[in-house]
PyMOL Python script that loads the backbone (N, CA, C, O; Angstrom):
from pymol import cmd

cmd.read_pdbstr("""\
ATOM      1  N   UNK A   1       0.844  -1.176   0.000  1.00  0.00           N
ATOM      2  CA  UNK A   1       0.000   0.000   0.000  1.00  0.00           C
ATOM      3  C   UNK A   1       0.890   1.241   0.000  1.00  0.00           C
ATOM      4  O   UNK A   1       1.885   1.357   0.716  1.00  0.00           O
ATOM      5  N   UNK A   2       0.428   2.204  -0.907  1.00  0.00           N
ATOM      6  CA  UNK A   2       1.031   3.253  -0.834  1.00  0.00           C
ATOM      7  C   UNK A   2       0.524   4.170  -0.214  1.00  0.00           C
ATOM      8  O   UNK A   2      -0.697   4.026  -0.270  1.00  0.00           O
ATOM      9  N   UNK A   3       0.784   5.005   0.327  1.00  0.00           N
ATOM     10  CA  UNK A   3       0.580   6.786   1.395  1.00  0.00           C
ATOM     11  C   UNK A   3       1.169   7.737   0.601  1.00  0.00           C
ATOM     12  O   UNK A   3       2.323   7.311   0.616  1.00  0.00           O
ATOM     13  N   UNK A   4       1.196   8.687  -0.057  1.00  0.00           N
ATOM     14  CA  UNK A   4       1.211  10.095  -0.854  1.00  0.00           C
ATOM     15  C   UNK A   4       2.643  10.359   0.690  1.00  0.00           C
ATOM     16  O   UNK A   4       2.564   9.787   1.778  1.00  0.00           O
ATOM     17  N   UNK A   5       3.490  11.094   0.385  1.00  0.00           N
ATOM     18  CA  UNK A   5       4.525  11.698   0.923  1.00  0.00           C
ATOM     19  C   UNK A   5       3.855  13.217   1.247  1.00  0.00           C
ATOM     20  O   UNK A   5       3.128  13.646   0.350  1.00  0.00           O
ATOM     21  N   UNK A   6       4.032  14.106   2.484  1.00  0.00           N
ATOM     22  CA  UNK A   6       3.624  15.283   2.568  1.00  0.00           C
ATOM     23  C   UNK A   6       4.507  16.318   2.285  1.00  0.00           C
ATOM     24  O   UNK A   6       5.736  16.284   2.343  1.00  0.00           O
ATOM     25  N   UNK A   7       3.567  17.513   1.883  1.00  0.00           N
ATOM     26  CA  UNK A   7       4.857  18.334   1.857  1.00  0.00           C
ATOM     27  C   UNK A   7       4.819  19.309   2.950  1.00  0.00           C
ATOM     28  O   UNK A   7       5.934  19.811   3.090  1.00  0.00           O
ATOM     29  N   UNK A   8       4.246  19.610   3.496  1.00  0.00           N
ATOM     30  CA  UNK A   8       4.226  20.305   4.962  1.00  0.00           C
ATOM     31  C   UNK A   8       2.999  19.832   5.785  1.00  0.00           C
ATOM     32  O   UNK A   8       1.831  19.959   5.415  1.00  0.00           O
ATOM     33  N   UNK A   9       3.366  19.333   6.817  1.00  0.00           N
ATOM     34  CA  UNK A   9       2.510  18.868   8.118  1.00  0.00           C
ATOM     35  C   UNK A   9       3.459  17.910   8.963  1.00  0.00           C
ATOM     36  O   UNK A   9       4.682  17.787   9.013  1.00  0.00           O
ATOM     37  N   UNK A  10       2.627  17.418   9.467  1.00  0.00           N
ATOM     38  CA  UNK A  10       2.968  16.440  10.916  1.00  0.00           C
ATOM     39  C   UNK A  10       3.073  14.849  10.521  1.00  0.00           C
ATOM     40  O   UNK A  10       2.205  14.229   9.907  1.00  0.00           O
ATOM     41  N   UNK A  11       4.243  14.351  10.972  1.00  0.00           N
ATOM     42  CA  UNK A  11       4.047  13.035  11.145  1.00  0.00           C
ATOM     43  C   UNK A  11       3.914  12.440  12.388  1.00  0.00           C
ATOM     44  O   UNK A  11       4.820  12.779  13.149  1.00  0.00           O
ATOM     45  N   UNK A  12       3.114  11.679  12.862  1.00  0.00           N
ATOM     46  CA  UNK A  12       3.293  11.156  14.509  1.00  0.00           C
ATOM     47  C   UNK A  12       3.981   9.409  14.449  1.00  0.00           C
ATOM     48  O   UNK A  12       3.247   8.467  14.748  1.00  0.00           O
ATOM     49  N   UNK A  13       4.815   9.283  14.209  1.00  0.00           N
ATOM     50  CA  UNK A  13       5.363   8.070  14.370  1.00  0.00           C
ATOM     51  C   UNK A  13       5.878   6.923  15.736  1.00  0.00           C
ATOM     52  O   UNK A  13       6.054   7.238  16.913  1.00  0.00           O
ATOM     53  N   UNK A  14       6.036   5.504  15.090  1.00  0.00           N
ATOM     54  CA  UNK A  14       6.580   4.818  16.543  1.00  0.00           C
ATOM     55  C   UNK A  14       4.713   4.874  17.478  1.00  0.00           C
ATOM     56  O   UNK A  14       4.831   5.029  18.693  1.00  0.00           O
ATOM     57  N   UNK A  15       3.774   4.805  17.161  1.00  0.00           N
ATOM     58  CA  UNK A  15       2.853   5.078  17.879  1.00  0.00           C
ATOM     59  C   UNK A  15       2.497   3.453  18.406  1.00  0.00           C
ATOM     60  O   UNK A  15       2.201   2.667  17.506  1.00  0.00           O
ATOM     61  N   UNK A  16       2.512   3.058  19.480  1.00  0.00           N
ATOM     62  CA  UNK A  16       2.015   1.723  19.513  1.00  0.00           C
ATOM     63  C   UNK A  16       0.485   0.956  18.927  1.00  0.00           C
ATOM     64  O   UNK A  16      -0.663   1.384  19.049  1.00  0.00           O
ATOM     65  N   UNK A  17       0.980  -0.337  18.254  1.00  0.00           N
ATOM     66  CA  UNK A  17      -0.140  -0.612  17.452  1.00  0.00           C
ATOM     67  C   UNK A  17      -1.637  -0.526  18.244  1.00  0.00           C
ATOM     68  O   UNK A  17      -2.132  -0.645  19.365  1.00  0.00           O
ATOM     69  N   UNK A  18      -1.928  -0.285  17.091  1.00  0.00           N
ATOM     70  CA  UNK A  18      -4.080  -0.183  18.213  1.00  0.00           C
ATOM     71  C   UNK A  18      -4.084   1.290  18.737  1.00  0.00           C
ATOM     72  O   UNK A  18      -5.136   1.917  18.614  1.00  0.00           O
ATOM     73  N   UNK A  19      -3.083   1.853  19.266  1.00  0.00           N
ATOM     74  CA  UNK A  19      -3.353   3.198  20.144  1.00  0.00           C
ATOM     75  C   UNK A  19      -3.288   4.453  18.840  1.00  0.00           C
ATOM     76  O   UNK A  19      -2.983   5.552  19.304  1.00  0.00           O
ATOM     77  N   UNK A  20      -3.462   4.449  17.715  1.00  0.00           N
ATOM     78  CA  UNK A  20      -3.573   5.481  16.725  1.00  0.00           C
ATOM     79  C   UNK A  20      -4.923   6.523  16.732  1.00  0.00           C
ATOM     80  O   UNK A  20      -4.978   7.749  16.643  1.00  0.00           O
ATOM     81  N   UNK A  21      -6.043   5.435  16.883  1.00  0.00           N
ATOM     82  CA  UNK A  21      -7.421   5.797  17.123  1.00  0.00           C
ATOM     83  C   UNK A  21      -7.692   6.534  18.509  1.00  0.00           C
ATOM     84  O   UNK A  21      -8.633   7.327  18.503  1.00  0.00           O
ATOM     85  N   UNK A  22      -7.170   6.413  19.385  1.00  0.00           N
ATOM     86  CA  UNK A  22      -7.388   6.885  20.755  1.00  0.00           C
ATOM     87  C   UNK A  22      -6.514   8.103  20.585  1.00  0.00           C
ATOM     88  O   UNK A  22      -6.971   9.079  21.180  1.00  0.00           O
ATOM     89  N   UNK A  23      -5.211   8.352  19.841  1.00  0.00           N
ATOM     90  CA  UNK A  23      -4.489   9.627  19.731  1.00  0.00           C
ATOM     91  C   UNK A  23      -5.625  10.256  18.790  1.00  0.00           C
ATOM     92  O   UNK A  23      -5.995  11.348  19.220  1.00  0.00           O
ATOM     93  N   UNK A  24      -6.151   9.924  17.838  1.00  0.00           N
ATOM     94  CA  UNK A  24      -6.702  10.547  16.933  1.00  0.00           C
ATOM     95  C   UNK A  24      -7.792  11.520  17.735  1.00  0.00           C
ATOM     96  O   UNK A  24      -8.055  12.718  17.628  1.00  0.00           O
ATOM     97  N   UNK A  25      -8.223  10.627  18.450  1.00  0.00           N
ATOM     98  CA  UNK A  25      -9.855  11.359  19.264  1.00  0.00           C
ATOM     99  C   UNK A  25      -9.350  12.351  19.970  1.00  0.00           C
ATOM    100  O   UNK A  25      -9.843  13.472  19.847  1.00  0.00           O
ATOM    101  N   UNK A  26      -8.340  12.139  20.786  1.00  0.00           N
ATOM    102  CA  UNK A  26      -8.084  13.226  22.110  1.00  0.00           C
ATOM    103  C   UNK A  26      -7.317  14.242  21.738  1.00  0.00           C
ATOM    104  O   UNK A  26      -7.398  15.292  22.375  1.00  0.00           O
ATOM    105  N   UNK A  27      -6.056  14.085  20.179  1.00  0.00           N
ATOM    106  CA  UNK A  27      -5.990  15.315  19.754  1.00  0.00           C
ATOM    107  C   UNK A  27      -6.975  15.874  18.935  1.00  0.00           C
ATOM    108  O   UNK A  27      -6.806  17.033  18.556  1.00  0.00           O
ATOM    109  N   UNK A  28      -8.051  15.209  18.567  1.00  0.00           N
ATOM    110  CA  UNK A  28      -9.176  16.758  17.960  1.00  0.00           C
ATOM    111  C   UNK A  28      -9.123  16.374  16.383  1.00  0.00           C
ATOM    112  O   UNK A  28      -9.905  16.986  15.655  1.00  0.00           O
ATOM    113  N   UNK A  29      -8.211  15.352  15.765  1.00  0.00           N
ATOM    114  CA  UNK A  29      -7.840  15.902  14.443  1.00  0.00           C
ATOM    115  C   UNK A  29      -9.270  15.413  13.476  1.00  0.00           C
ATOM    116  O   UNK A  29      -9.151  15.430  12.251  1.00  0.00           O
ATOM    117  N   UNK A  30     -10.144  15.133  13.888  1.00  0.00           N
ATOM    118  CA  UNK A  30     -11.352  14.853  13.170  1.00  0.00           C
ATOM    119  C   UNK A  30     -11.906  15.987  12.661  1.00  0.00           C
ATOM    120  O   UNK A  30     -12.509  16.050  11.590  1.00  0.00           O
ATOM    121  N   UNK A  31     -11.586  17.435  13.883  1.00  0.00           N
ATOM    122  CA  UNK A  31     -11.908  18.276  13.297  1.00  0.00           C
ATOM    123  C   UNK A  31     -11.545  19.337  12.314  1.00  0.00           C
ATOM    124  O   UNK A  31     -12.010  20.429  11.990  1.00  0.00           O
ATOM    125  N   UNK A  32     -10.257  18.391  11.869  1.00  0.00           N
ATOM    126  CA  UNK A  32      -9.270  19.463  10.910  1.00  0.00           C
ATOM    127  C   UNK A  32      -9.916  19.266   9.536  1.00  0.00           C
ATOM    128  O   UNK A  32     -10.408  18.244   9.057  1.00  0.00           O
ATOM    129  N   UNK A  33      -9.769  20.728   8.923  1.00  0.00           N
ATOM    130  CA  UNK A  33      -9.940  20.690   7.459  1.00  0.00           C
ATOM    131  C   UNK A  33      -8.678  19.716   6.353  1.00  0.00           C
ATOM    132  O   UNK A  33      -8.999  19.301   5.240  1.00  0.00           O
ATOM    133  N   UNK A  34      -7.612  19.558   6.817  1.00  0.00           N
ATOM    134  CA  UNK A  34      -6.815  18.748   6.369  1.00  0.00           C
ATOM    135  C   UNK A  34      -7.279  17.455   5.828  1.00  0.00           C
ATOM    136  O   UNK A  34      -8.437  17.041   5.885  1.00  0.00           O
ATOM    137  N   UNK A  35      -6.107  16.761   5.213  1.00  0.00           N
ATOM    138  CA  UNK A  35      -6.290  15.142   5.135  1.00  0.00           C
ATOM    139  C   UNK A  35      -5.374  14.894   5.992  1.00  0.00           C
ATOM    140  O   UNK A  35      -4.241  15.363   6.105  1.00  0.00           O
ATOM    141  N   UNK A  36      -6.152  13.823   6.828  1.00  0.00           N
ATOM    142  CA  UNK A  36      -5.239  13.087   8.008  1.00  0.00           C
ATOM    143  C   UNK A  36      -5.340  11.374   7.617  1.00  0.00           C
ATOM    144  O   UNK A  36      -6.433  10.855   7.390  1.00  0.00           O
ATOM    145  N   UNK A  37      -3.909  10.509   7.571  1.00  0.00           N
ATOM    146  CA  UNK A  37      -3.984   9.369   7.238  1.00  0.00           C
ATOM    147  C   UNK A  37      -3.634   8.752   8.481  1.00  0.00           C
ATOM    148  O   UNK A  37      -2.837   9.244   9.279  1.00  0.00           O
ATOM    149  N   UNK A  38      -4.327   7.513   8.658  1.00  0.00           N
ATOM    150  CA  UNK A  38      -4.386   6.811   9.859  1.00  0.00           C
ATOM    151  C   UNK A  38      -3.402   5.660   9.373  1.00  0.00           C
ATOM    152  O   UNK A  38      -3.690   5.603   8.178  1.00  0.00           O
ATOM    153  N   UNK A  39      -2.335   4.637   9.607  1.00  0.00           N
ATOM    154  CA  UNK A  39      -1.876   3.883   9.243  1.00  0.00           C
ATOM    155  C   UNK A  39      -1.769   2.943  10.713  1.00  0.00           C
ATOM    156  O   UNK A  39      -1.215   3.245  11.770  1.00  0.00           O
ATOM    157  N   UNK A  40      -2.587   1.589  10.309  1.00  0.00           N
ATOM    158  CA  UNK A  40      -2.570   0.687  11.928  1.00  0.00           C
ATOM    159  C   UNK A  40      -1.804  -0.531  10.641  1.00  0.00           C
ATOM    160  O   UNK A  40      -1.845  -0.852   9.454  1.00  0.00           O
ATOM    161  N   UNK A  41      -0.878  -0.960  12.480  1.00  0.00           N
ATOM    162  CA  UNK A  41      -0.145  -2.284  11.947  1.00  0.00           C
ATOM    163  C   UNK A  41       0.793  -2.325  11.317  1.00  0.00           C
ATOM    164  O   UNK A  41       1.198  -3.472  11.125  1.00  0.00           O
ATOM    165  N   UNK A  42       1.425  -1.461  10.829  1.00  0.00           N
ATOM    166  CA  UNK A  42       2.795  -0.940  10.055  1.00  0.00           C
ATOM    167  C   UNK A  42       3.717  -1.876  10.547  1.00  0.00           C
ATOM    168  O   UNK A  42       3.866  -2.019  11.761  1.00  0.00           O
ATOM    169  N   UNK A  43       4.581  -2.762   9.426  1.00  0.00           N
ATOM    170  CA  UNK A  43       5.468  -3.157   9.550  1.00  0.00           C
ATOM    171  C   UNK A  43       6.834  -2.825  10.420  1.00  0.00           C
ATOM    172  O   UNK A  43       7.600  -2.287   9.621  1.00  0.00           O
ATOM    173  N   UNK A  44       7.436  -2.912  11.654  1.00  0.00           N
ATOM    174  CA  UNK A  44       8.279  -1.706  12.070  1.00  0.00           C
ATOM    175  C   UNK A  44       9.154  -3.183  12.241  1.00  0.00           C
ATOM    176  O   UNK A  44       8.730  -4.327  12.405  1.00  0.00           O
ATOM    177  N   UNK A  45      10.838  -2.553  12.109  1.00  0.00           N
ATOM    178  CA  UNK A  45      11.849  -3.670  12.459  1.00  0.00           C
ATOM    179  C   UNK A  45      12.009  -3.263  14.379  1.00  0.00           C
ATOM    180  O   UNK A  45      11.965  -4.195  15.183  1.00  0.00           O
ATOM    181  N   UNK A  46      12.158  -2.030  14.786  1.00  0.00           N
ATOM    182  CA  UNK A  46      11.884  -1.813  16.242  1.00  0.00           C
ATOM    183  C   UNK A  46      10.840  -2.488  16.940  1.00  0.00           C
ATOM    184  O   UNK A  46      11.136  -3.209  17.892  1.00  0.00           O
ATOM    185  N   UNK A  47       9.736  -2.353  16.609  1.00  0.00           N
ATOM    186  CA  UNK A  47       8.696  -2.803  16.950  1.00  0.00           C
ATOM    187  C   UNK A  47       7.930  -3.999  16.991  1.00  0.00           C
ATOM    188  O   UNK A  47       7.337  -4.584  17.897  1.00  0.00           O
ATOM    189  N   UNK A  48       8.104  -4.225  15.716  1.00  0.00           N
ATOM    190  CA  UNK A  48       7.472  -5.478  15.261  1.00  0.00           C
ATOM    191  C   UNK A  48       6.002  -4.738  14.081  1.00  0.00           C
ATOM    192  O   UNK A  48       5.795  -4.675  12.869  1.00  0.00           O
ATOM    193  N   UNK A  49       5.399  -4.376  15.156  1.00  0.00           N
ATOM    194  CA  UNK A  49       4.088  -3.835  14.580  1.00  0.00           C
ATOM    195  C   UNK A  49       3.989  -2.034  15.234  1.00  0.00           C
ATOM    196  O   UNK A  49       4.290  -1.845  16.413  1.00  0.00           O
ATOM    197  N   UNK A  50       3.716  -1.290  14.680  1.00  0.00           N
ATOM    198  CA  UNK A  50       3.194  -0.013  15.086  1.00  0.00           C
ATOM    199  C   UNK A  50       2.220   0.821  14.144  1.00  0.00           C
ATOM    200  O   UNK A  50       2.019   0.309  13.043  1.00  0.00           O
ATOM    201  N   UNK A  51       1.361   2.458  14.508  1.00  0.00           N
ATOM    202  CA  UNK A  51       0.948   2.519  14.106  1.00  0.00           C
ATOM    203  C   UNK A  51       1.417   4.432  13.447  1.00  0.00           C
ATOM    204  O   UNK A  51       2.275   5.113  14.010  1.00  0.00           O
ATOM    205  N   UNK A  52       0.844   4.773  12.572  1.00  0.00           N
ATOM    206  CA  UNK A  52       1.436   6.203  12.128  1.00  0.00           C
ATOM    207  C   UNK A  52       0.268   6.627  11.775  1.00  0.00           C
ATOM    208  O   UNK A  52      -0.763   6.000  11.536  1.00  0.00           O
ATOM    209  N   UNK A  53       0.567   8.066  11.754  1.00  0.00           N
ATOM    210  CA  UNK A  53      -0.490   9.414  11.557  1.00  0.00           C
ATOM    211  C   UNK A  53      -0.145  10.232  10.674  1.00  0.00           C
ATOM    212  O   UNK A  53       1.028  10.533  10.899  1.00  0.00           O
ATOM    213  N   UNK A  54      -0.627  10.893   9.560  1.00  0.00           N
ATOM    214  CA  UNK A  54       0.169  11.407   8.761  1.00  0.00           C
ATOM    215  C   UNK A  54      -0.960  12.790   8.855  1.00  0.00           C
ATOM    216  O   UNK A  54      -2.182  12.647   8.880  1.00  0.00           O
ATOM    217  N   UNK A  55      -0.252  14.111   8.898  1.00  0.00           N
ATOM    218  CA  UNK A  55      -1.297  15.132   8.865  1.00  0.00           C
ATOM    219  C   UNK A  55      -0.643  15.931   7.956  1.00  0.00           C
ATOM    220  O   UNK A  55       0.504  16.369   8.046  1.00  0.00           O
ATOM    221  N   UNK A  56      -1.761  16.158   6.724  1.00  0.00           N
ATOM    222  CA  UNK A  56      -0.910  17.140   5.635  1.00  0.00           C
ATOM    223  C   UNK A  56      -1.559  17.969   6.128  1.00  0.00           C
ATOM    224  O   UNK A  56      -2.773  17.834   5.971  1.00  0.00           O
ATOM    225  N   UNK A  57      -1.082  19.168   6.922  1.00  0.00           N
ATOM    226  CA  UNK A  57      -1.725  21.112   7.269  1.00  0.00           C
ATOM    227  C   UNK A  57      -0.943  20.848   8.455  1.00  0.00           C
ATOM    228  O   UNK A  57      -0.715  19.688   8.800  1.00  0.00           O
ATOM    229  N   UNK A  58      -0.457  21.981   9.190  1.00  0.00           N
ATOM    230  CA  UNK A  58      -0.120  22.187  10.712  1.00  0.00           C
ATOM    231  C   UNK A  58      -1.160  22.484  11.099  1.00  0.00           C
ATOM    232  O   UNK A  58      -2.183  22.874  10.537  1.00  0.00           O
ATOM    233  N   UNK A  59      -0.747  22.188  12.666  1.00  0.00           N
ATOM    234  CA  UNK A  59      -1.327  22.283  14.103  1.00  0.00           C
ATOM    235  C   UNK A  59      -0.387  22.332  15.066  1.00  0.00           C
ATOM    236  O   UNK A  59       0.799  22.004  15.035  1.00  0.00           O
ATOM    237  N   UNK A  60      -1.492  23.072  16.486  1.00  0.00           N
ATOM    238  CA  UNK A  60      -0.796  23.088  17.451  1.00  0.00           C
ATOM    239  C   UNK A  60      -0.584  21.609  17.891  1.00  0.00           C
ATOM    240  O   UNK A  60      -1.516  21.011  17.353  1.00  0.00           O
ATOM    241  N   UNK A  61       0.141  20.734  18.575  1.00  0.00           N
ATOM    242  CA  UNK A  61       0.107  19.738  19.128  1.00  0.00           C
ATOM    243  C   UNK A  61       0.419  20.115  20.946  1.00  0.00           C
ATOM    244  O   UNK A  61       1.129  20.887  21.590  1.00  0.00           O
ATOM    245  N   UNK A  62      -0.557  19.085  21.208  1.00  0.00           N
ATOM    246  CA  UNK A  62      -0.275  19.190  22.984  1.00  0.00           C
ATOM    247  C   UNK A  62       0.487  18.036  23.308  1.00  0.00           C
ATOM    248  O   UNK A  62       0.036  16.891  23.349  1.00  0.00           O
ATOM    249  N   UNK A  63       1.822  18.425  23.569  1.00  0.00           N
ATOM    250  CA  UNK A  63       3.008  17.528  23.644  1.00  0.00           C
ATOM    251  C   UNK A  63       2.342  16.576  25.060  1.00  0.00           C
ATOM    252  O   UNK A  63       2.181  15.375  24.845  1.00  0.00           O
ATOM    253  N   UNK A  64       2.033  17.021  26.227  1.00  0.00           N
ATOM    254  CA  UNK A  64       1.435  16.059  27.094  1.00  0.00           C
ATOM    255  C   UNK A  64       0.333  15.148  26.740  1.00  0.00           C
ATOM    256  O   UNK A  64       0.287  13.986  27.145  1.00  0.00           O
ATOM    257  N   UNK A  65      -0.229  15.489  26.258  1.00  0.00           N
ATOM    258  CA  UNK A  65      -1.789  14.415  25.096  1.00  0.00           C
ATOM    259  C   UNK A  65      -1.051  13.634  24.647  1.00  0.00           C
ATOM    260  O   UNK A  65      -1.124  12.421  24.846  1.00  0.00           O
ATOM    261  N   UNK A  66      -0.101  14.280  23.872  1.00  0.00           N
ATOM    262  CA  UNK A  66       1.086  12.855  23.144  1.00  0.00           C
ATOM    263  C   UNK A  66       1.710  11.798  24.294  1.00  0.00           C
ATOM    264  O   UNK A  66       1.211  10.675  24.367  1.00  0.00           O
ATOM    265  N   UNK A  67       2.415  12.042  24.870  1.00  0.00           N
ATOM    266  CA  UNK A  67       3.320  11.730  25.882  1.00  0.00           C
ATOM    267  C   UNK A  67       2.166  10.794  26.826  1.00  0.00           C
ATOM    268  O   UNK A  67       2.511   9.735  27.349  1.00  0.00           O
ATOM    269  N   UNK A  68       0.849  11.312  26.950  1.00  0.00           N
ATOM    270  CA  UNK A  68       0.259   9.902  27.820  1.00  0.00           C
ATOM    271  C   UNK A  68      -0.158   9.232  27.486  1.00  0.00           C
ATOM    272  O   UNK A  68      -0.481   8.268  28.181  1.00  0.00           O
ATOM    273  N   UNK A  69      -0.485   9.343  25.867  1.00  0.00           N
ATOM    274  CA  UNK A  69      -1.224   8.135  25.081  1.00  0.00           C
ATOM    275  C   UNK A  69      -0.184   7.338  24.907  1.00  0.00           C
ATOM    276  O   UNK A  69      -0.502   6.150  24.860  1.00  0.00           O
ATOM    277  N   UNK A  70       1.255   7.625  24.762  1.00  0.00           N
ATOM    278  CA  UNK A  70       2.720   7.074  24.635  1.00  0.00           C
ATOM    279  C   UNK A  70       3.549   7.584  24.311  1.00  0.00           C
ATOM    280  O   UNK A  70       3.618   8.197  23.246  1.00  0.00           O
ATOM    281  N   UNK A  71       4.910   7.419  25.600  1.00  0.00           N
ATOM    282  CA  UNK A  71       5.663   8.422  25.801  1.00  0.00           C
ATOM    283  C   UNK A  71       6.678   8.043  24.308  1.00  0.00           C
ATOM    284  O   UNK A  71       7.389   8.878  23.748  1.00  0.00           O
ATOM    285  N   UNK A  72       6.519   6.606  23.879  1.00  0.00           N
ATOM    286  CA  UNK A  72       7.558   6.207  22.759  1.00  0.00           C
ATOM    287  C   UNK A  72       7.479   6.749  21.284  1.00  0.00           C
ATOM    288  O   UNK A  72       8.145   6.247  20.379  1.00  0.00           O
ATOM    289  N   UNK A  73       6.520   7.928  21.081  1.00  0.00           N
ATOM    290  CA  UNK A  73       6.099   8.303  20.167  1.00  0.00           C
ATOM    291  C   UNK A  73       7.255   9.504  19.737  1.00  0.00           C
ATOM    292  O   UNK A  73       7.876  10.253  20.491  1.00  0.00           O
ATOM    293  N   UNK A  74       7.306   9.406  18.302  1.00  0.00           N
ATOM    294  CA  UNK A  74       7.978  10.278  17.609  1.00  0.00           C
ATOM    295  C   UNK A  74       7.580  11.366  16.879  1.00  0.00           C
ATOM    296  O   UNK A  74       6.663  10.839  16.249  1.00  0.00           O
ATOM    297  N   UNK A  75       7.608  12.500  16.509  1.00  0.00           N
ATOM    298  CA  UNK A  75       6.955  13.441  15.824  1.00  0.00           C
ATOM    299  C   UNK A  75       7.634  14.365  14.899  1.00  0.00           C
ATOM    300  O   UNK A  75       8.295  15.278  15.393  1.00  0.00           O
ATOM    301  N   UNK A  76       7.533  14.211  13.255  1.00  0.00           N
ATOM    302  CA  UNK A  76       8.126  14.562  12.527  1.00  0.00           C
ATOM    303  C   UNK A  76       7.498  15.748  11.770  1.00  0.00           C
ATOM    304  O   UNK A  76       6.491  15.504  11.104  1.00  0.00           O
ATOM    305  N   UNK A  77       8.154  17.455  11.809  1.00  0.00           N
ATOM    306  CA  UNK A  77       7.189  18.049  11.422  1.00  0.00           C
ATOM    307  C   UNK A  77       8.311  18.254  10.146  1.00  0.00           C
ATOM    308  O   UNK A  77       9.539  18.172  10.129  1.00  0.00           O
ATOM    309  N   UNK A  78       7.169  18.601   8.948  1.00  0.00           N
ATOM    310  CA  UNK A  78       7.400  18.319   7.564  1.00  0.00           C
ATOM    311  C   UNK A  78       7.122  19.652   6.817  1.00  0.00           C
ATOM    312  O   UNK A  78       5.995  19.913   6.396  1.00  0.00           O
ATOM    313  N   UNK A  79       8.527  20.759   6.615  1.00  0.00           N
ATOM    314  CA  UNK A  79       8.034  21.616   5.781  1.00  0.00           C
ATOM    315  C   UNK A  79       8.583  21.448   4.608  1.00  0.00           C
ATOM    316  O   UNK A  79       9.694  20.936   4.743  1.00  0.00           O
ATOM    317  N   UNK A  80       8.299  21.652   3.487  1.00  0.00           N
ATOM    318  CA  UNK A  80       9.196  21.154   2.678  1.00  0.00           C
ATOM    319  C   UNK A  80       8.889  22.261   1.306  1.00  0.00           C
ATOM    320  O   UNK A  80       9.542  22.153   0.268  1.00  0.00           O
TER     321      UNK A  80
END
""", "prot")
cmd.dss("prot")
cmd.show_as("cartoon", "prot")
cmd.util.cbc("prot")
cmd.orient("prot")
């Protein structure tokens, strides 16, 4: 499966598998005018399995919202 590459927004990576949907709700992003891609189950060699978020538009992010859904999460912001 392919995912389109962004050219400016957010990546949320390293997200543990299954917990993508629960980040999704509590940061809000349902309500963005953006396209937001949900990716569950991602092949990871760290992991085994994880899940990614892809947000083409910025936002504020609430680094603690991140950090309790899982502190192992990575966040790649993408201007390009």
């Amino acid at each position: 499966m392919l995912i389109d590459s962004i050219q400016n927004g957010i990546v949320i990576d390293h997200i543990t598998a299954g917990k993508a949907m629960e980040l999704y709700q509590i940061l809000g992003l349902d309500k963005l005018a953006c396209t937001v891609a949900i990716l569950k189950n991602v092949t990871s060699g760290k992991l085994g399995r994880k899940d990614i978020i892809k947000i083409d538009g910025e936002m504020e992010l609430d680094w603690d919202l991140i950090g309790y859904v899982d502190p192992s999460i990575t966040v790649n912001i993408i201007r390009g």
